[in-house]
C-alpha positions in Angstrom: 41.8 93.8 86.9 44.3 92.8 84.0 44.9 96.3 84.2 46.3 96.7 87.3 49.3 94.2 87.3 51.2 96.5 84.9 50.5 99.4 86.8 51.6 97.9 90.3 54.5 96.2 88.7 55.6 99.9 87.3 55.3 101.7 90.5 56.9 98.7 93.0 60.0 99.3 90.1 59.5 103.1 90.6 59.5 102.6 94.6 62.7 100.2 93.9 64.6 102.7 91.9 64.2 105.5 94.5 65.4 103.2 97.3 67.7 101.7 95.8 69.2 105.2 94.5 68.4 106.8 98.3 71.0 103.4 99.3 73.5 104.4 97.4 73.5 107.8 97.9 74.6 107.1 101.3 77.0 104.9 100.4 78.6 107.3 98.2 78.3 110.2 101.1 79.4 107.5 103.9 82.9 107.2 101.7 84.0 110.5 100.9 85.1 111.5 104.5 87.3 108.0 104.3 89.0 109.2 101.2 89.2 113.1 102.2 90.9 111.7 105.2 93.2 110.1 103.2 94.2 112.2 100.7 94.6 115.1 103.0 97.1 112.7 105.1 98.4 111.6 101.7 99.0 115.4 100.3 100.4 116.4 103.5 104.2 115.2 102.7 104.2 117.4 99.1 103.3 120.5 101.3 105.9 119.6 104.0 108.8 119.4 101.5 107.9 122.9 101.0 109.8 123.6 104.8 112.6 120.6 104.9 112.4 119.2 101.4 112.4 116.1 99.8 113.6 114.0 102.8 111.1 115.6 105.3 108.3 114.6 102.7 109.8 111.2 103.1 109.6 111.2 106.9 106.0 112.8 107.1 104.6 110.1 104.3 106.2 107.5 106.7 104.3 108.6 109.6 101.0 109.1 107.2 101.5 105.1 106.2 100.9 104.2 110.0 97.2 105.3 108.9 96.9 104.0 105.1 99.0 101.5 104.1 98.6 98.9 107.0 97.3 95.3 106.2 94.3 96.5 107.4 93.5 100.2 107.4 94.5 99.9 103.5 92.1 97.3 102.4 89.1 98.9 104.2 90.2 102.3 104.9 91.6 103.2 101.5 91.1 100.7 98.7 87.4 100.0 99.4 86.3 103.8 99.6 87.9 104.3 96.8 86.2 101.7 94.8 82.7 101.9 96.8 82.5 105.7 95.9 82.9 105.8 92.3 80.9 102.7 91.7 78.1 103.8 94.0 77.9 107.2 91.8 77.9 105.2 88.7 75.5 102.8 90.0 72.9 106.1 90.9 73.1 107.7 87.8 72.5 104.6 86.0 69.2 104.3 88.0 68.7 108.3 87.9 65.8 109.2 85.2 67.4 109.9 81.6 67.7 114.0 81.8 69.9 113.3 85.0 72.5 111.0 83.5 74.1 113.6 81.0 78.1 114.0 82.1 77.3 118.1 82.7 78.1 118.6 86.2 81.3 119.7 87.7 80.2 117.3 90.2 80.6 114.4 87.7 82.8 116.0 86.0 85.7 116.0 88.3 84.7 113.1 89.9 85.2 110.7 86.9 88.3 112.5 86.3 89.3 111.7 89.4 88.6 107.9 89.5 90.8 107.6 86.3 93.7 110.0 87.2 93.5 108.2 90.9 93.9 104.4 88.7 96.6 105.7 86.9 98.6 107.4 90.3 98.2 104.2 92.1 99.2 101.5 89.5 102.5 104.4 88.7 103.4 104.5 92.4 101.8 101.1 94.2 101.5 98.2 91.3 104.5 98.5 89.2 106.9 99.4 91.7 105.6 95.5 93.6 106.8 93.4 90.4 109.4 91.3 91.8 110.8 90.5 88.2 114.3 92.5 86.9 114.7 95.0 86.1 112.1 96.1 88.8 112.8 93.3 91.9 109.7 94.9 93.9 111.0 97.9 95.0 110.0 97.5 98.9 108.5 100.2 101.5 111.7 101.5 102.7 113.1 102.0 99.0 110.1 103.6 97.5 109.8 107.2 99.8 109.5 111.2 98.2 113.2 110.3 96.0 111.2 108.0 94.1 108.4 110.9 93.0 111.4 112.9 92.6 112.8 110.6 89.8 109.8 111.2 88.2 109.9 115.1 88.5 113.4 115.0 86.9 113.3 112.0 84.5 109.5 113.7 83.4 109.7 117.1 84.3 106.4 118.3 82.1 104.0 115.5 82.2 105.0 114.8 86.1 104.1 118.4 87.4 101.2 118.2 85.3 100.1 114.6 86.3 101.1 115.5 90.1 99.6 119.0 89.8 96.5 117.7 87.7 95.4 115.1 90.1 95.7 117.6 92.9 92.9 119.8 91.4 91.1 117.1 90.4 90.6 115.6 94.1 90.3 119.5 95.5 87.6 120.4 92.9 85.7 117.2 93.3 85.7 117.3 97.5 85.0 121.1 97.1 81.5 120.1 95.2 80.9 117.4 97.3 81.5 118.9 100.7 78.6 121.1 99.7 76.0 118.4 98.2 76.8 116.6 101.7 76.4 119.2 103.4 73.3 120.6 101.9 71.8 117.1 102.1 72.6 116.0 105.5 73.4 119.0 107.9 71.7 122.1 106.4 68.0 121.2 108.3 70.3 121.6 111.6 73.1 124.3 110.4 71.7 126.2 107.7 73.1 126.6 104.1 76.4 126.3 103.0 78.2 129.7 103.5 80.3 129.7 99.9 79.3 130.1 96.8 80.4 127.4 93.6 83.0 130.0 92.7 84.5 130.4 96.3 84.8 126.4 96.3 86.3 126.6 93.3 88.7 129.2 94.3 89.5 128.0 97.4 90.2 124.3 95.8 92.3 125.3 92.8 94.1 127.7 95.8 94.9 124.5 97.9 96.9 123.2 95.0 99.4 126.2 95.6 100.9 124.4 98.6 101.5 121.1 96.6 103.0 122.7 93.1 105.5 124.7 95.3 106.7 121.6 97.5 107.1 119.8 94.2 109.2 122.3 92.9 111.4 122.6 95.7 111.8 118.7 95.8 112.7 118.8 91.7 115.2 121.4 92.6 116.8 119.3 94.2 119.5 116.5 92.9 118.6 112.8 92.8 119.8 111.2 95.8 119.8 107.6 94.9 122.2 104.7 93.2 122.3 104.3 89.6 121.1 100.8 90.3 117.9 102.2 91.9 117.3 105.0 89.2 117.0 102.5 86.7 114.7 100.1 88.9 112.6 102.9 89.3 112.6 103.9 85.7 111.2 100.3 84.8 108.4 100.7 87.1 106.8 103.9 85.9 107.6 103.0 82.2 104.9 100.3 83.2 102.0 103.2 83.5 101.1 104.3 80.2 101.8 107.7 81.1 105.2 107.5 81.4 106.2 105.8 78.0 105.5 108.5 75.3 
């Protein structure tokens, strides 16, 4: 009987594990279509400026901010997915068995990528810009549309298109792989398999960036259309992100 204890105590922990891990798993699932929502409302303006331009970007992020950046929708619509899907993915493969936890996936991969290179994004473009101390003086909603990414574009040509660009693939890689593990987890009893291959995901992701690198260039071709007064208020805010100040 002293046997036994050790025994049950390691398979209740085993049971644990695998419901715990089969929680988070649809946690993790439940969140992505939040932020695929988002960031395909979010990359909409880029690919717009691509027919009218840096102030048509501006109007169509405008109407996208009706969705995401509302008191409410971006607390629990944005923010929370954001941090509920990494964490929930960490949280699994920390629980996973020790073959399972190596970094080798394009899955994980991408996906931790992503979570750093989305940090970075918001803190550049949502954080700084809010300090209310000079030289910044929280540069509000109505100051901070497409002319303030395009400061960045001509201020840092190189390490803006790449950051812009970079993220972009990032987020289309990642949703690519996890479209299908969704997919093949949740609907393919009722709808059958997936019909791509990893390399037409990857194509078709990395081909979606086309759209945003073109509207991009067309808004840097452009000339900065804001006071020398704002330019260097927006200057101090991105030279608070570690990305801009090398």
């Amino acid at each position: 009987m002293a046997d036994a204890n050790p025994t049950q105590e390691k398979s209740f922990l085993r049971r644990l594990a695998m419901a715990t891990q089969l929680a988070l798993t649809r946690i993790a699932h439940g969140s992505a279509p939040f932020i695929t929502t988002f960031a395909l409302i979010h990359l909409t303006a880029p690919v717009i400026a691509n027919l009218g331009g840096t102030s048509l970007a501006s109007q169509v992020m405008l109407l996208g901010r009706e969705y995401y950046q509302t008191p409410w929708g971006e607390k629990y619509l944005v923010l929370a997915p954001l941090v509920i899907h990494p964490l929930s993915a960490l949280l699994k493969r920390v629980l996973a068995p020790r073959p399972a936890r190596r970094l080798t996936s394009i899955l994980s991969i991408t996906g931790y990528t992503t979570a750093v290179a989305v940090a970075l994004h918001f803190f550049a473009h949502r954080v700084a810009p809010s300090d209310p101390s000079p030289p910044i003086f929280s540069v509000g909603p109505s100051e901070l549309d497409y002319e303030y990414v395009k400061y960045a574009l001509h201020e840092w040509p190189v390490r803006s298109f790449l950051g812009y660009i970079g993220l972009t693939a990032v987020v289309a890689w990642h949703a690519a792989e996890g479209m299908a593990i969704i997919w093949n987890t949740w609907l393919r009893p009722s709808l059958g398999a997936l019909p791509q291959s990893r390399k037409q995901r990857t194509v078709g992701a990395l081909a979606g960036v086309l759209p945003v690198a073109t509207g991009l260039y067309f808004m840097w071709k452009e000339p900065l259309m804001v006071f020398s007064s704002h330019a260097a208020r927006f200057k101090a805010a991105f030279t608070q992100s570690i990305f801009f100040q090398f």
